[in-house]
C-alpha positions as CSV (number, residue, x, y, z in Angstrom):
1,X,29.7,7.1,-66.8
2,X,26.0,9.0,-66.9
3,X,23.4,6.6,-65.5
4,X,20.5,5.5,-67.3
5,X,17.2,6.7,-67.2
6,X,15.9,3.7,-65.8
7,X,19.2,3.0,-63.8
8,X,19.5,2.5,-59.7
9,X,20.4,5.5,-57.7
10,X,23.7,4.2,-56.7
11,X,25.1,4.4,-60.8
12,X,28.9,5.7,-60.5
13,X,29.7,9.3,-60.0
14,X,31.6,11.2,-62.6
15,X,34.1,11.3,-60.2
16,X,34.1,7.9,-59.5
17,X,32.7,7.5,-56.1
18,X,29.5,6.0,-55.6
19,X,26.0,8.3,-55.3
20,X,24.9,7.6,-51.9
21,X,21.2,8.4,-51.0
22,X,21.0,10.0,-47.8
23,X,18.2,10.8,-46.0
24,X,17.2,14.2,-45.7
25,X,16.3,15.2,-42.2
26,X,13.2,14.7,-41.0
27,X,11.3,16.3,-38.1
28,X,8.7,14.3,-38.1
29,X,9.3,12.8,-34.8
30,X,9.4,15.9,-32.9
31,X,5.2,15.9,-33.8
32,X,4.8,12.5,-32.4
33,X,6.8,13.2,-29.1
34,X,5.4,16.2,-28.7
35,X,2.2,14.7,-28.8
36,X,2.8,12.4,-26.7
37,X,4.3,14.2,-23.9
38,X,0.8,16.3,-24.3
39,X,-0.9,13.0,-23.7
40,X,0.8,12.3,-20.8
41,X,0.9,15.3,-19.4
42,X,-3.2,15.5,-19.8
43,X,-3.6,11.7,-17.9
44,X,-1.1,13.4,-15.0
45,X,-3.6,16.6,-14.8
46,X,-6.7,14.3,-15.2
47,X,-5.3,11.9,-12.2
48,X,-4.4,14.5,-10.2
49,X,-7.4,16.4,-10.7
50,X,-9.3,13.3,-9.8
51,X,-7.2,13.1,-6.5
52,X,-6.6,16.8,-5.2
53,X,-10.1,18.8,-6.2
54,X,-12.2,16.2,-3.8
55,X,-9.3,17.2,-1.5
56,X,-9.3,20.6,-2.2
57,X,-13.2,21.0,-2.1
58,X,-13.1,19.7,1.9
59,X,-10.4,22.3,2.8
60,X,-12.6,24.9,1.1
61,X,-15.8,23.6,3.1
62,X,-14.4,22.9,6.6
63,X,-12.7,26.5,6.7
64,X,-16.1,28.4,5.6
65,X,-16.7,30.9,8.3
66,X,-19.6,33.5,9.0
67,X,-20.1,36.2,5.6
68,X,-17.9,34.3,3.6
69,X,-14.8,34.8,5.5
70,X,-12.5,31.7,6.2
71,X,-11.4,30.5,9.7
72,X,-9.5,27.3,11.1
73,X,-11.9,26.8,14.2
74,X,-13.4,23.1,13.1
75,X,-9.7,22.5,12.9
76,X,-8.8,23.8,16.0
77,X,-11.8,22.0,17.5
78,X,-10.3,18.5,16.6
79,X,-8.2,18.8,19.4
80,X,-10.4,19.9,22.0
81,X,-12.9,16.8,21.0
82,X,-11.9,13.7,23.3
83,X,-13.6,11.2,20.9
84,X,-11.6,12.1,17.8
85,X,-8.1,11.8,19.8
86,X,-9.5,8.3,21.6
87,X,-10.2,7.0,18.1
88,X,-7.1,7.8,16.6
89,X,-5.1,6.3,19.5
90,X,-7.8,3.2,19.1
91,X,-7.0,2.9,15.1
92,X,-3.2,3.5,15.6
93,X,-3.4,0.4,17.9
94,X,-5.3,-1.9,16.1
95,X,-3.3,-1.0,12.8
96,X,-0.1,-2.1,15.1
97,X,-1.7,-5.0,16.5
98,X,-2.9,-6.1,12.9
99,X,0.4,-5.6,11.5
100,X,2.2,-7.8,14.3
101,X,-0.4,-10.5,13.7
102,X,-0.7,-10.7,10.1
103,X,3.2,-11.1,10.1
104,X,3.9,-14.4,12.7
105,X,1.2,-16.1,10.9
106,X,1.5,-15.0,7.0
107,X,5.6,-14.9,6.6
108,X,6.2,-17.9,8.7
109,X,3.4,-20.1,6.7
110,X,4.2,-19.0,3.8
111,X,8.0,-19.8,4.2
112,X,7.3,-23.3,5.4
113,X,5.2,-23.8,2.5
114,X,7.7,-23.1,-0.3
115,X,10.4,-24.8,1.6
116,X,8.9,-28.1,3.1
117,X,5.6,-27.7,1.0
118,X,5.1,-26.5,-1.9
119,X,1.9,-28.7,-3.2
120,X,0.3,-26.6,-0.6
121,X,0.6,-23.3,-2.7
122,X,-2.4,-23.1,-3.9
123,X,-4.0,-24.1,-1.2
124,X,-2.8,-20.9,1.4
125,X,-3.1,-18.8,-1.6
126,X,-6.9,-19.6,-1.8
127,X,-7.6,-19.5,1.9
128,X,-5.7,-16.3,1.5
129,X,-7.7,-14.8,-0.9
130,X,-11.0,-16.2,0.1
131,X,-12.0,-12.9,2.5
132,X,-12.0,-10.9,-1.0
133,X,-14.9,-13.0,-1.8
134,X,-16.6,-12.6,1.3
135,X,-18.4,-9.2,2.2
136,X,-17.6,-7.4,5.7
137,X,-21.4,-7.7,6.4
138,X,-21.6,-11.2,6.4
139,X,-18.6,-11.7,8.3
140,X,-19.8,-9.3,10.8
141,X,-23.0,-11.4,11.4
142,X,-20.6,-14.9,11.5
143,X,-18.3,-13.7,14.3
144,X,-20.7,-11.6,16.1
145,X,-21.6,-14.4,18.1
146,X,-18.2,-14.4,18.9
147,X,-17.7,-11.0,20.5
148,X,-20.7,-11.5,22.5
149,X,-19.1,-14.1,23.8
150,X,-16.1,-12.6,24.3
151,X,-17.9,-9.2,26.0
152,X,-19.8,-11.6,28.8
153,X,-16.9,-14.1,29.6
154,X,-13.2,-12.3,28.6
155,X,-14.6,-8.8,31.2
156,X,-12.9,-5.8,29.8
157,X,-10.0,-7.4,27.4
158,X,-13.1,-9.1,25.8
159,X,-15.0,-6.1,25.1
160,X,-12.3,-3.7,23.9
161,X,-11.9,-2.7,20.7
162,X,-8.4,-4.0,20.3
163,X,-9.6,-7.3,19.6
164,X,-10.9,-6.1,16.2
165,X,-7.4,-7.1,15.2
166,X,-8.7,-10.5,15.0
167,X,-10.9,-9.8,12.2
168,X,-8.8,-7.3,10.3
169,X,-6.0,-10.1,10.1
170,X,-8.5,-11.8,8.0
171,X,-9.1,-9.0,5.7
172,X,-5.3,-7.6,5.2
173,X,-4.9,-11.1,4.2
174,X,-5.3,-11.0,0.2
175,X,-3.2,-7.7,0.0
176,X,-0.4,-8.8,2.4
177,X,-0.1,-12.4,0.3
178,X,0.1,-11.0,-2.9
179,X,3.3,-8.4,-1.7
180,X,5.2,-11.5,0.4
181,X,4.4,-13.7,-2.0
182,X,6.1,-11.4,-4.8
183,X,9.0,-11.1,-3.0
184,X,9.7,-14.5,-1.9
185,X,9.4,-15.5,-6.0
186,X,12.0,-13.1,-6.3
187,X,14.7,-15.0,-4.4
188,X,15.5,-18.5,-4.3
189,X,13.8,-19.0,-0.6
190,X,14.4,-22.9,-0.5
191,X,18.5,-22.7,-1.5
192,X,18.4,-20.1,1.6
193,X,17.0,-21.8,4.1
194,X,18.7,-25.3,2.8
195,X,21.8,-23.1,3.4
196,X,20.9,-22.1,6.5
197,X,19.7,-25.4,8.0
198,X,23.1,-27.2,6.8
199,X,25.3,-24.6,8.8
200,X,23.1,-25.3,12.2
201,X,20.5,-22.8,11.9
202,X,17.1,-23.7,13.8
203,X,13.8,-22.9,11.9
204,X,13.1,-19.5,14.1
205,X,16.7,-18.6,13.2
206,X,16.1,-19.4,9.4
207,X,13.2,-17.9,8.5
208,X,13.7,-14.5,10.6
209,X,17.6,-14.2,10.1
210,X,18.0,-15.5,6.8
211,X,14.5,-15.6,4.5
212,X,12.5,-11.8,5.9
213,X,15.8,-9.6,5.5
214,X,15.9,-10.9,1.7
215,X,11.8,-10.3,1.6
216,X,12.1,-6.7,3.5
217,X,10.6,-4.9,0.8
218,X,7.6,-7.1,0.3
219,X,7.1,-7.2,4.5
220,X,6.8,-3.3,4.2
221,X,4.4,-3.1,1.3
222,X,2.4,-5.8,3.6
223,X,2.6,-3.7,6.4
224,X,1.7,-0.5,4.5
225,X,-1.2,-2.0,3.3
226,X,-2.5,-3.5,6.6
227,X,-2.0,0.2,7.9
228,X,-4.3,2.2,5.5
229,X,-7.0,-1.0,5.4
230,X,-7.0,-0.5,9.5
231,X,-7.3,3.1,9.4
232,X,-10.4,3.3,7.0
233,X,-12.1,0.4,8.1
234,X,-15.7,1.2,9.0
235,X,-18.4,-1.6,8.6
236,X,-17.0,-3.6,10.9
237,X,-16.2,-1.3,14.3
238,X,-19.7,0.5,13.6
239,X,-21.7,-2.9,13.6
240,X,-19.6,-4.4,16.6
241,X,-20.4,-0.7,18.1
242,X,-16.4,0.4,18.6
243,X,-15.7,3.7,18.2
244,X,-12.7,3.7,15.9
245,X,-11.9,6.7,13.7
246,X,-13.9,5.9,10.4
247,X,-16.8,5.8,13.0
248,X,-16.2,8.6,14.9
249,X,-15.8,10.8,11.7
250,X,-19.4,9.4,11.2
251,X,-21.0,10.4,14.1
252,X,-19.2,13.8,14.2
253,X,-21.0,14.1,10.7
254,X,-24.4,14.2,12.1
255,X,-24.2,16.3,14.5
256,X,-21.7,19.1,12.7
257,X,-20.6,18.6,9.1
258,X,-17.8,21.4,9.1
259,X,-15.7,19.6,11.9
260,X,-16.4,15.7,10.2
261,X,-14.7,17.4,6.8
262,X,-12.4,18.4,8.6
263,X,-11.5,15.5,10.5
264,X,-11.9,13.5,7.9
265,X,-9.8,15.4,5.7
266,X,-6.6,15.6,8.5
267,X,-6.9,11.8,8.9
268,X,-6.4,11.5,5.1
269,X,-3.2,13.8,5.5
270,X,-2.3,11.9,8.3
271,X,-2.4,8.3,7.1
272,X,-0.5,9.7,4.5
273,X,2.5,11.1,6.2
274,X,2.2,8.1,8.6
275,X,2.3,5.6,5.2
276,X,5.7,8.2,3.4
277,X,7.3,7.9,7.5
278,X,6.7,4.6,8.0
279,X,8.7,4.0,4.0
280,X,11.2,6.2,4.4
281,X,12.3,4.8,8.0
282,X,12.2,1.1,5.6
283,X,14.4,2.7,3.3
284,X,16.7,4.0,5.9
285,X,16.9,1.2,7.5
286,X,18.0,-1.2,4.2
287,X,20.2,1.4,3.1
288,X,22.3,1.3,6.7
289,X,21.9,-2.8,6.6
290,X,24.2,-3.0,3.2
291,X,27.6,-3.2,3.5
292,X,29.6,-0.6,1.8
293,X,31.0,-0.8,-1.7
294,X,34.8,-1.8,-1.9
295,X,36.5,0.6,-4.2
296,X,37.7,-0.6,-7.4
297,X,41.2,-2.0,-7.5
């Protein structure tokens, strides 16, 4: 049977089996993935251009020697200068003190408030996030008061710069809500501690037993954050006159630019190392916390 001229494309064979269209191969697609892998492969250099040549450009400047030659001697200076080392020990405890304190009052709260609470959700989340509507400047001239206070009638724990903890709590506090509060959505907190409380549990017991080893991850992207807001604070310690590291970097600046690059550009490296450390050791520590996998009968 011949198919007509105005037939469909499926008319019967002369051998009797059906014509079957097929598609002929196309390589059309390899164009569009190929230009899409360009594309992202253009963002990544464009991204990391944006990150590294800034970085790249302060190596080049703090290593500048005499004639054109390179040397490491800022570098090498950064240990012998007592200020730099007093405010990286400073930072490194404030960080830890902000950390601990941001913590006992965020995670408890915030517990309590899905559990026994939860009309109160907005309400924490707005106090919460009210410090991103407020700039450092005008909280430095609310609670300066304060520290003067503190400096004349607290004698030395009063006036050291520890007790900028206080006021960095308040700032960590929209970051380190957003990251808890994700990962207490994530898990059914109120069944847990309902759970909890039926088989005798206390409070204490519930929420750091049962609810933070469920919210681990969201505690250390809390914590991380706290850390790297700490370490490059600056408005605050230079109008309260403490010599942290962000101000320290600043006064080094006036007096020689070649070793504030290159402090500057070590505690960048460092905070970074300190933030992968601190993540891994997280990791680590889940990792050995999970009990291992039965094999399969």
């Amino acid at each position: 049977m011949t198919a007509s001229p105005g037939g469909p494309l499926s008319a019967a064979a002369p051998d009797g089996g059906a014509l079957v269209s097929r598609p002929r191969g196309r390589r059309g697609g390899r164009p569009g993935s190929r230009l899409q892998l360009s594309a992202r492969v253009a963002i990544l250099v464009l991204v990391l251009g944006y990150l590294i040549l800034p970085l790249l450009a302060m190596l080049e400047f703090s290593t500048r020697g005499d004639y054109g030659s390179r040397t490491l001697n800022s570098y090498a200076a950064i240990l012998g200068n007592q200020n730099v080392l007093d405010g990286v020990v400073t930072s490194l405890q404030i960080a830890a003190l902000t950390v601990v304190g941001m913590l006992l009052l965020l995670v408890p709260t915030m517990v309590w408030t899905v559990v026994r609470v939860p009309r109160m959700r907005r309400v924490v989340e707005f106090l919460c996030l009210l410090p991103l509507a407020i700039p450092a400047i005008v909280i430095v001239v609310g609670i300066a008061p304060i520290y003067r206070f503190m400096g004349q009638n607290f004698g030395a724990v009063g006036a050291s710069p520890l007790t900028l903890a206080l006021i960095d709590i308040i700032l960590v506090l929209p970051f380190a809500y957003r990251a808890i509060d994700a990962s207490l959505r994530s898990i059914d907190t109120a069944t847990l501690a309902d759970a909890a409380r039926s088989l005798g549990a206390g409070w204490p017991r519930t929420i750091f037993q049962v609810i933070v080893p469920n919210i681990r991850g969201g505690i250390l992207s809390a914590s991380v954050l706290a850390i790297a807001l700490v370490l490059g604070e600056y408005t605050i310690s230079s109008l309260l006159s403490f010599n942290t590291l962000q101000v320290v970097i600043f006064l080094l600046g006036r007096r020689d630019p070649f070793i504030s690059v290159a402090v500057s550009l070590s505690a960048l490296v460092f905070a970074f190392v300190l933030l992968i450390v601190i993540t891994r050791i997280a990791a680590g520590s889940d990792h050995r916390g999970q009990p291992a996998e039965e094999p399969a009968a």
